[in-house]
C-alpha positions as CSV (number, residue, x, y, z in Angstrom):
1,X,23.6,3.1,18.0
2,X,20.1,4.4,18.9
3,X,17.8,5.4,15.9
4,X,15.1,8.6,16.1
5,X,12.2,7.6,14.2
6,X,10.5,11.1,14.3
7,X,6.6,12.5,13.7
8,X,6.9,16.2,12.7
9,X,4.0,18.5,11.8
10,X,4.5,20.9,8.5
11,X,6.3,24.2,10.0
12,X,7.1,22.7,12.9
13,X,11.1,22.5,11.7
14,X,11.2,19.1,12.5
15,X,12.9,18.7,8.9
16,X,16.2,21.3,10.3
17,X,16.3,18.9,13.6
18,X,16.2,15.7,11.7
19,X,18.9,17.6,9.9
20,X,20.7,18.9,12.8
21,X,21.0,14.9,14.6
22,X,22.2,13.7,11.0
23,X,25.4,16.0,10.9
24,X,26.3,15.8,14.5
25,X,26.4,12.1,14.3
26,X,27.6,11.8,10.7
27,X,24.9,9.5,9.7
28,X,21.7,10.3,7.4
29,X,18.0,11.1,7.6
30,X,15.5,9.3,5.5
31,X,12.7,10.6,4.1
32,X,12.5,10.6,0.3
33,X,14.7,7.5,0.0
34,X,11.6,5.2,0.7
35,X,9.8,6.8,-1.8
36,X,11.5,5.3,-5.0
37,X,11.6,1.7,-3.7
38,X,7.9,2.2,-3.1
39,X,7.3,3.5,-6.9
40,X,8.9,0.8,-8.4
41,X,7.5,-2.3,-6.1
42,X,4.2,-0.7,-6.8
43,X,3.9,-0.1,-10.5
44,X,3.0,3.9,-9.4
45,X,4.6,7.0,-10.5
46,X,6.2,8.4,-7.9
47,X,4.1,11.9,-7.9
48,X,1.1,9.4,-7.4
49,X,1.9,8.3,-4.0
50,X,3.6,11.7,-2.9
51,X,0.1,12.9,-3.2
52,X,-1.8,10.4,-1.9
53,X,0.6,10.1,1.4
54,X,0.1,13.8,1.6
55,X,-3.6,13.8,1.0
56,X,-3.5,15.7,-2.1
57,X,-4.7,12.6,-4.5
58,X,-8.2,12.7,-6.5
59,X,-10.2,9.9,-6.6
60,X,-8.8,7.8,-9.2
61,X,-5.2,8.3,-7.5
62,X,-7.2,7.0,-4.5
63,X,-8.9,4.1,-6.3
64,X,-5.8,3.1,-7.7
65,X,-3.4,3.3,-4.7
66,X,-3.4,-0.1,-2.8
67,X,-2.9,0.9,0.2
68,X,-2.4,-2.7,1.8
69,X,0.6,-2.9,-0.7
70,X,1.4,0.8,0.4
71,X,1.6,-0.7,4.1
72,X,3.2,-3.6,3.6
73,X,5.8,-2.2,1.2
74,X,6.6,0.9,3.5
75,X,7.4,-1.2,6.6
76,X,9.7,-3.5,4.6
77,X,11.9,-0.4,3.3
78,X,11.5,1.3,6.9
79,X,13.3,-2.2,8.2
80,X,15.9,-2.1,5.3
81,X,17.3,1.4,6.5
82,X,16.9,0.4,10.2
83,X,19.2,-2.4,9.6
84,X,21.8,-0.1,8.0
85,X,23.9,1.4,10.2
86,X,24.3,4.4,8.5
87,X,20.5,6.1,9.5
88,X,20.6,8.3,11.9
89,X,16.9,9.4,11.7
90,X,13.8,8.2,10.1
91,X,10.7,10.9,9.2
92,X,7.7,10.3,8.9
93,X,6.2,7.1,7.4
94,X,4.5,5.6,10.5
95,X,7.8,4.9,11.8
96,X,7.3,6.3,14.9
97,X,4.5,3.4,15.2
98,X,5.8,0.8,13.3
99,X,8.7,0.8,15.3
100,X,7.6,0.8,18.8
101,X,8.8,-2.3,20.4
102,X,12.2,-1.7,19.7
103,X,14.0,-0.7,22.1
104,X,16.8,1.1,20.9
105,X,14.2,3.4,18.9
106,X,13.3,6.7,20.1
107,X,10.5,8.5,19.2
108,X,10.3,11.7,18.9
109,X,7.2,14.5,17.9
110,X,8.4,17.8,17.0
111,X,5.7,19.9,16.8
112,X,4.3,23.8,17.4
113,X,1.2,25.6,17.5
114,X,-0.8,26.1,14.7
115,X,0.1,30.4,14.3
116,X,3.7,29.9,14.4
117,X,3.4,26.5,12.2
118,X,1.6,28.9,9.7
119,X,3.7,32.1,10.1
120,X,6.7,30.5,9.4
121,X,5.4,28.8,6.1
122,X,4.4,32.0,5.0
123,X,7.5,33.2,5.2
124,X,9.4,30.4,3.7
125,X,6.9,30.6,0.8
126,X,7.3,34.0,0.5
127,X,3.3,34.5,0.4
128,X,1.0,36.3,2.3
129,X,-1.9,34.2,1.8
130,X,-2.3,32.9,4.9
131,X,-6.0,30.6,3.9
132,X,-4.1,28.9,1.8
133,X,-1.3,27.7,3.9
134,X,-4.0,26.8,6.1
135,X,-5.6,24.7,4.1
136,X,-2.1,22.9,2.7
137,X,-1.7,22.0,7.1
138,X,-4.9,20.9,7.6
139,X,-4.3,18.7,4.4
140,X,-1.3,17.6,5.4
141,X,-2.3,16.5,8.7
142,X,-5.8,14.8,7.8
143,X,-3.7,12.6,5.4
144,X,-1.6,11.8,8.2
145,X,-4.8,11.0,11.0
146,X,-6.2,8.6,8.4
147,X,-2.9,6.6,7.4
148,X,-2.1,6.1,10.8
149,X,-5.6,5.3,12.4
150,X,-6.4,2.8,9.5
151,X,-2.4,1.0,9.9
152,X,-1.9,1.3,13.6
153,X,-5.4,2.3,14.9
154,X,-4.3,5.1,17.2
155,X,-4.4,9.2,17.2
156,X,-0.7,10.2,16.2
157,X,-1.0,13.3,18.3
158,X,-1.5,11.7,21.6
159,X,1.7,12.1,23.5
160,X,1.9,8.6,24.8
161,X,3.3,7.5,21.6
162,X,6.2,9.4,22.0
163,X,9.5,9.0,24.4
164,X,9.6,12.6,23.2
165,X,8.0,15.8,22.8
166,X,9.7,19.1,21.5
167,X,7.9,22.1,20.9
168,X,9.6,24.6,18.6
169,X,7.9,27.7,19.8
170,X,10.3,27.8,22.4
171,X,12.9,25.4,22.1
172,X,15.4,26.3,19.1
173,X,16.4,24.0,16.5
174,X,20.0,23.4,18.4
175,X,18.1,22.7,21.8
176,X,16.1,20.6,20.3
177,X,19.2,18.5,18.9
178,X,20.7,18.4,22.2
179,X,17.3,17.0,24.1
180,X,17.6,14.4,21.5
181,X,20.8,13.5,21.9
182,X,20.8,13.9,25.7
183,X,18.1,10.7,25.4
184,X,20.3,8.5,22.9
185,X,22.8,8.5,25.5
186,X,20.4,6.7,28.3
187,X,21.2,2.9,28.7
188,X,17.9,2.3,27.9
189,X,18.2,3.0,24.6
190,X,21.1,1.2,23.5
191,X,21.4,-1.5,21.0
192,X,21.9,-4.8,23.0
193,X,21.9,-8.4,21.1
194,X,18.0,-8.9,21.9
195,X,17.3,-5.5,20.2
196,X,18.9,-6.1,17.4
197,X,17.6,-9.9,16.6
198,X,14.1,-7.7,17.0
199,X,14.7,-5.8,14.0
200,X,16.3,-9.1,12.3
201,X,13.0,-11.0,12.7
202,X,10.8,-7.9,11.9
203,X,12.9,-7.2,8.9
204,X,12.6,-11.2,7.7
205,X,8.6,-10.3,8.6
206,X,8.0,-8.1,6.7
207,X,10.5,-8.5,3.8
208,X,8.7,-11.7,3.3
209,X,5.5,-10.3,3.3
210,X,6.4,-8.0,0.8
211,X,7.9,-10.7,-1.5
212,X,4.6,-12.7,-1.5
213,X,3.0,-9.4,-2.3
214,X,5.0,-8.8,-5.1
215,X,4.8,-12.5,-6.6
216,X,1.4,-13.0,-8.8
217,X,0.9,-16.6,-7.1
218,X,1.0,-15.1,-3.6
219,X,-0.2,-11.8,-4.4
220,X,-3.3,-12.2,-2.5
221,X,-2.9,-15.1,0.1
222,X,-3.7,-13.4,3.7
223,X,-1.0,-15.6,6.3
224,X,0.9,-15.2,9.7
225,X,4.7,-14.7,9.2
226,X,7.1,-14.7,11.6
227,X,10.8,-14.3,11.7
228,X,12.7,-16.1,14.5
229,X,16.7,-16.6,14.0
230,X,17.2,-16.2,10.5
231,X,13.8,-18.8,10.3
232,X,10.6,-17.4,8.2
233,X,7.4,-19.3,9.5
234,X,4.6,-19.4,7.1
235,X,1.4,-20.0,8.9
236,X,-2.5,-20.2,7.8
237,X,-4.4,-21.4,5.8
238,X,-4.7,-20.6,1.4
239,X,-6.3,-22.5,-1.6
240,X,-4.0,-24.5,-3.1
241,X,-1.0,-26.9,-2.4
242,X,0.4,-24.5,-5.0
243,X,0.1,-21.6,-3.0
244,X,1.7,-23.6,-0.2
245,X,4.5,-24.6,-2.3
246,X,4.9,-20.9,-3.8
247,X,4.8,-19.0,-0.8
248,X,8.0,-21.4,0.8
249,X,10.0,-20.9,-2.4
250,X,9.3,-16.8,-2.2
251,X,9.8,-16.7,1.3
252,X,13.3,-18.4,0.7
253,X,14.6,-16.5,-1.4
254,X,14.3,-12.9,0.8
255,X,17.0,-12.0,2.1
256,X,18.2,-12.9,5.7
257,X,16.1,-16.0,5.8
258,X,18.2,-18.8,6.0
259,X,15.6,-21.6,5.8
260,X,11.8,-22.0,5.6
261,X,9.2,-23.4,8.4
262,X,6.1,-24.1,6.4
263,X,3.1,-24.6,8.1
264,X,0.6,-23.6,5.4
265,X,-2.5,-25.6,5.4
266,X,-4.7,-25.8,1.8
267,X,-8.0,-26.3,2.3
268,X,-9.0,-30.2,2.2
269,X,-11.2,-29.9,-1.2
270,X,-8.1,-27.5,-2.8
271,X,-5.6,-30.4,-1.8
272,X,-7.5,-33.5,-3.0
273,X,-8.0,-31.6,-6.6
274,X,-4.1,-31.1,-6.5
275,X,-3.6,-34.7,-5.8
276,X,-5.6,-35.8,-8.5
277,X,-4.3,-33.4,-11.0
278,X,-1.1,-33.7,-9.7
């Protein structure tokens, strides 16, 4: 079935058509689930990178996030869920751009102008202090410009991101569920065999580059990964023959790979030390 990977602004009710596409099709939205996995693989409290994904961290919250890990770690949980059949919608998260090139992904903004986005915060806050709510939107959505102009190097508001664009002013939380739906019925946007070996070898790319993340021997090697058939291709060039050995065995033991094409090169002075240690 066709996933909604979905960019919603704060009032917008993006949340209650997320929501809304979840029941009809029985399946779930996720949101908060990536946050725990992300917590753990990165040593954080969880109320650490809540705020710094919603641009609410101080400095050392910000000197202390690594927000390479944050990336890498984020698309290898957003692949997880996409491979479970039981997602219905994914918010927020840079899904929406992470998951362009596959084709049975829609994406979808949900989004309304600034006064109503702020009205009806107010009101669900039960607060009339309207410079504050403001100021949480404007913090909310700075946070947001940065994480996905620094990962995916691209203005989230632009509409040619999107397949598309609902605007709540107008539109009703029901319509809204029903423009989506009209769209996951098109062809175009059904899973085939192609689209779903896509998100195989994404998944294998990125939940290999997690896994070297993770490990302390591979922690900081920078290589090419590719996933291609249940195959994880290593490719670059690190220090050691160490590295080169590590890197296969952790790439081997993520799940979905099947077997291990190394092509990691150590540079020549790193490789004749090994020898002669060795």
């Amino acid at each position: 079935m066709p996933l909604v990977a979905m960019t919603r602004e704060m009032g917008s009710l993006g949340k209650d058509v997320a929501a809304g596409l979840a029941a009809r099709s029985n399946r779930k939205v996720v949101y908060q689930e990536i946050i725990e996995p992300l917590t753990n693989k990165m040593r954080l409290r969880k109320s650490h990178v809540e705020r710094f994904l919603e641009g609410k961290s101080g400095i050392w919250e910000r000197l202390t996030t690594d927000r390479t890990s944050l990336s890498i770690f984020t698309a290898d949980e957003t692949f997880r869920f996409l491979r479970d059949g039981s997602t219905a919608v994914i918010r927020g998260w840079g899904a929406v751009h992470l998951l362009r090139n596959v084709p049975h992904v829609i994406r979808v903004r949900v989004c309304a102008p600034m006064e109503t986005r702020v009205s009806r915060m107010m009101e669900r806050l039960a607060t009339d202090n309207r410079s504050t709510v403001e100021s949480e939107i404007q913090l909310s959505e700075e946070a947001h410009s940065a994480i996905t102009k620094r990962h995916f190097g691209i203005n989230w508001r632009d509409s040619e991101h999107y397949d598309l664009v609902l605007c709540t002013e107008r539109l009703s939380v029901d319509e809204c569920v029903e423009e989506v739906e009209s769209v996951m019925k098109r062809p175009r946007f059904q899973e085939t065999p192609e689209s779903v070996a896509m998100v195989e070898n994404l998944a294998i790319e990125w939940g290999v580059r997690s896994a070297l993340r993770r490990d302390a021997r591979t922690a900081d090697i920078a290589i090419t990964v590719q996933g291609d058939g249940g195959v994880a291709r290593l490719m670059g060039v690190v220090d050691s023959q160490g590295q080169t050995d590590a890197a296969a065995e952790v790439a081997a033991a993520v799940d979905g790979v099947k077997s291990v094409d190394n092509q990691l090169r150590a540079t020549a002075s790193a490789t004749s030390r090994y020898r002669r240690e060795g």
